[in-house]
C-alpha positions in Angstrom: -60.4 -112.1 -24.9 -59.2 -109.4 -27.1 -57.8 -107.1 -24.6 -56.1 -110.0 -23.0 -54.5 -110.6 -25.9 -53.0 -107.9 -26.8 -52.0 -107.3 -23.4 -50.2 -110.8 -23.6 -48.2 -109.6 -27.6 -47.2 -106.1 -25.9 -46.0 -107.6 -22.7 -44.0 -110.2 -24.9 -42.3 -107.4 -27.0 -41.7 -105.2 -23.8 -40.5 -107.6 -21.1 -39.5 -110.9 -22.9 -35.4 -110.0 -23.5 -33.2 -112.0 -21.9 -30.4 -111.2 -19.2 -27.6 -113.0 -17.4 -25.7 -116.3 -19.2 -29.1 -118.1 -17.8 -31.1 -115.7 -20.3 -32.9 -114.5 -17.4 -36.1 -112.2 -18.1 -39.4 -110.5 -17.1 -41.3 -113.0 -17.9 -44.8 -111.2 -17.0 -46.8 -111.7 -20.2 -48.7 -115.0 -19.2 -50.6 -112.5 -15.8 -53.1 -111.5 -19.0 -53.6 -115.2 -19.9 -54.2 -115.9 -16.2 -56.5 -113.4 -15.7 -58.2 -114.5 -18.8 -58.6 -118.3 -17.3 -59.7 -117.1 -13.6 -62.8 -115.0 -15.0 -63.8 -117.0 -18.1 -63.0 -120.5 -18.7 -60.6 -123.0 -20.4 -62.5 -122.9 -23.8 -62.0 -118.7 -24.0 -58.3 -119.0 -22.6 -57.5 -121.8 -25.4 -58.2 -119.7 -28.0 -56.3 -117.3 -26.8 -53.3 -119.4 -26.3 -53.7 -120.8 -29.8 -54.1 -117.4 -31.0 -51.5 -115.9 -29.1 -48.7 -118.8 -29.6 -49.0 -118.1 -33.4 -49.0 -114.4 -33.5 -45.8 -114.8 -30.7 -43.9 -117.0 -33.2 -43.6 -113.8 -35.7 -42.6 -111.8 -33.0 -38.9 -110.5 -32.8 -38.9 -111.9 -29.2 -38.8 -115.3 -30.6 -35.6 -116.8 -29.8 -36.1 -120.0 -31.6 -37.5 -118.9 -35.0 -35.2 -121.3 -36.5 -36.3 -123.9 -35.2 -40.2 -124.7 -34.9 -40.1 -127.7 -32.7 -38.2 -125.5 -29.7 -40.6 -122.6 -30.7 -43.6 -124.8 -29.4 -42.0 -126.3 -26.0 -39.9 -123.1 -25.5 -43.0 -120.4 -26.1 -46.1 -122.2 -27.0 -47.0 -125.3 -24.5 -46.1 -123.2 -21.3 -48.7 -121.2 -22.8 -51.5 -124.1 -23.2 -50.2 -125.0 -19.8 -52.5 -121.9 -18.5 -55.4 -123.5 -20.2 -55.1 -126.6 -18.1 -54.3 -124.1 -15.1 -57.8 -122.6 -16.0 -60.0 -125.8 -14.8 -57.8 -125.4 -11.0 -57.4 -122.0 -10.5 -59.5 -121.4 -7.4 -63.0 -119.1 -7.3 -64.7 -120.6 -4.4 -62.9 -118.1 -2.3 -64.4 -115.0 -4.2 -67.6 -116.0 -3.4 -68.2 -116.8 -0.1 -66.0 -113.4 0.7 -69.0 -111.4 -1.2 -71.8 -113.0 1.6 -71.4 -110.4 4.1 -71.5 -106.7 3.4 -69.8 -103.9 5.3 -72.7 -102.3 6.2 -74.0 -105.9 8.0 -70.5 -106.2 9.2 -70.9 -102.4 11.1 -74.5 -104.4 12.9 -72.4 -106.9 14.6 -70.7 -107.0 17.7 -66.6 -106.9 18.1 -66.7 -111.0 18.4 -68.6 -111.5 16.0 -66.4 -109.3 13.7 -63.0 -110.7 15.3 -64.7 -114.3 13.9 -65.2 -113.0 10.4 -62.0 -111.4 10.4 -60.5 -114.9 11.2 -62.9 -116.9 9.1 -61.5 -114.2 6.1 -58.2 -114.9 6.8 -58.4 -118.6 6.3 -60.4 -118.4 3.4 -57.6 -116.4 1.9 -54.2 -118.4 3.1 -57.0 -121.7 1.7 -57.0 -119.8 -1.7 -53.5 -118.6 -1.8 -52.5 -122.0 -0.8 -54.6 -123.3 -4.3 -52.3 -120.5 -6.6 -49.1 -122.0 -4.7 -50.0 -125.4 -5.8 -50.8 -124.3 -9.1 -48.6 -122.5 -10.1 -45.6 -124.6 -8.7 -47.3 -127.4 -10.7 -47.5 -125.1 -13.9 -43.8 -124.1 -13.0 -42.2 -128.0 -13.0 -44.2 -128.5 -15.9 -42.7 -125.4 -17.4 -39.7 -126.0 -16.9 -39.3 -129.5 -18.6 -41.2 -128.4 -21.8 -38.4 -125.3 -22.0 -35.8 -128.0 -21.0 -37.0 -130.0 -24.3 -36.7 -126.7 -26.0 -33.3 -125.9 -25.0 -31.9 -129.4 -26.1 -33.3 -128.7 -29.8 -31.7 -125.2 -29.6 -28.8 -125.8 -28.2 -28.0 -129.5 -30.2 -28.0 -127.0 -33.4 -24.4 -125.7 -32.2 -24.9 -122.9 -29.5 -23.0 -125.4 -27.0 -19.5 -127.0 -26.7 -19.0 -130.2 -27.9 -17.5 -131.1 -24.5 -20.8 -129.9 -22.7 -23.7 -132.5 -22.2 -26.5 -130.4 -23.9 -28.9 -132.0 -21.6 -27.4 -130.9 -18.4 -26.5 -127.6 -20.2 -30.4 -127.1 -20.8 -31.1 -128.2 -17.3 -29.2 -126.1 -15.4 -30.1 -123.0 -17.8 -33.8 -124.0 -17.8 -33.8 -124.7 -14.0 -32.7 -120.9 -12.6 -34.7 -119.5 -15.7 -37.7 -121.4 -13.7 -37.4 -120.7 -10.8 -37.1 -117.2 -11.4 -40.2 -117.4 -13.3 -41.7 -119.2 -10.4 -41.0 -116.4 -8.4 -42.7 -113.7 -10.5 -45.5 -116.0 -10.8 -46.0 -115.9 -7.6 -45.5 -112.7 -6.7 -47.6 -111.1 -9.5 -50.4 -113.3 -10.6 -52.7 -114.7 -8.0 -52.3 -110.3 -6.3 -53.2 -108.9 -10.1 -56.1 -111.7 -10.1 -57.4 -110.9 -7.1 -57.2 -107.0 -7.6 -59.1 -106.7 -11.1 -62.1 -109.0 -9.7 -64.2 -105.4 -9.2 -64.4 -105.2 -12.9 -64.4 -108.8 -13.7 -67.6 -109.1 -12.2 -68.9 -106.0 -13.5 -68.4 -107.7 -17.3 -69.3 -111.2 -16.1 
């Protein structure tokens, strides 16, 4: 929980500044927190998240020190988000993988490998398929709490008066999250999968 932790704070001073008039960014410190829910559970990850949300709000990333209310949809609930993520995120996959060793799998004929190779396969397009729903689902989610956020933000005078600050949040919020959604993607359910070795040599 610790090392998570601090993984999450250093990621959030290192990658969390913004690019492009969207205010684009990096946005890799939540892999920790996800890592965090796949191997423990929702109980160890909320504490965390509590944790992490109040350190993160003295942190000079924090965009929206100003105002509390758009610190805790902009940074905070997408955060606790991952907590609910926690009681989803798929583990059934890790499991049945681990039933069959290599040195079994060098005993069996080629068909009978060729049918575990296949029977691998689906297992893993079944769990992938489980951190696509997930995280799209964490993603929408995301994205309206930050689009709440960006009203209280920008409604204190960083838009026009001409410009509808809900559209103006939408439109900002939408290519921030999809971006996001792409990372997500790309990065969690791989670094997830990858550090299971020494998960299961702690758990």
């Amino acid at each position: 929980m610790g090392l998570m932790l601090s993984l999450y704070l250093i990621l959030n001073l290192t990658t969390a500044y913004s690019f492009t008039q969207f205010y684009l960014s990096l946005n890799v410190k939540l892999i920790p927190i996800f890592v965090l829910a796949a191997y423990t559970d929702w109980l160890r990850t909320l504490i965390v998240a509590i944790l992490g949300g109040i350190i993160g709000f003295f942190l000079p990333t924090n965009a929206d020190a100003g105002i509390p209310l758009a610190y805790i949809f902009d940074y905070w609930i997408p955060l606790l988000l991952v907590v609910v993520c926690s009681i989803f995120l798929p583990r059934e996959f890790k499991t049945k993988k681990e039933k069959i060793s290599k040195s079994e799998k060098r005993m069996m004929s080629k068909t009978q490998r060729i049918k575990i190779w296949f029977l691998e396969k689906k297992q893993w397009f079944k769990w992938m398929g489980l951190w696509i729903i997930i995280i799209s689902i964490y993603a929408f989610l995301g994205f309206w709490s930050k689009t709440f956020a960006g009203v209280l933000f920008y409604s204190a005078g960083a838009v026009e008066k001409n410009q509808n600050v809900w559209i103006f949040s939408m439109s900002v919020n939408g290519v921030n999250s999809v971006f996001d959604w792409g990372i997500y993607l790309a990065t969690i359910p791989v670094v997830c999968y990858t550090v299971y070795p020494v998960a299961k040599n702690i758990y």
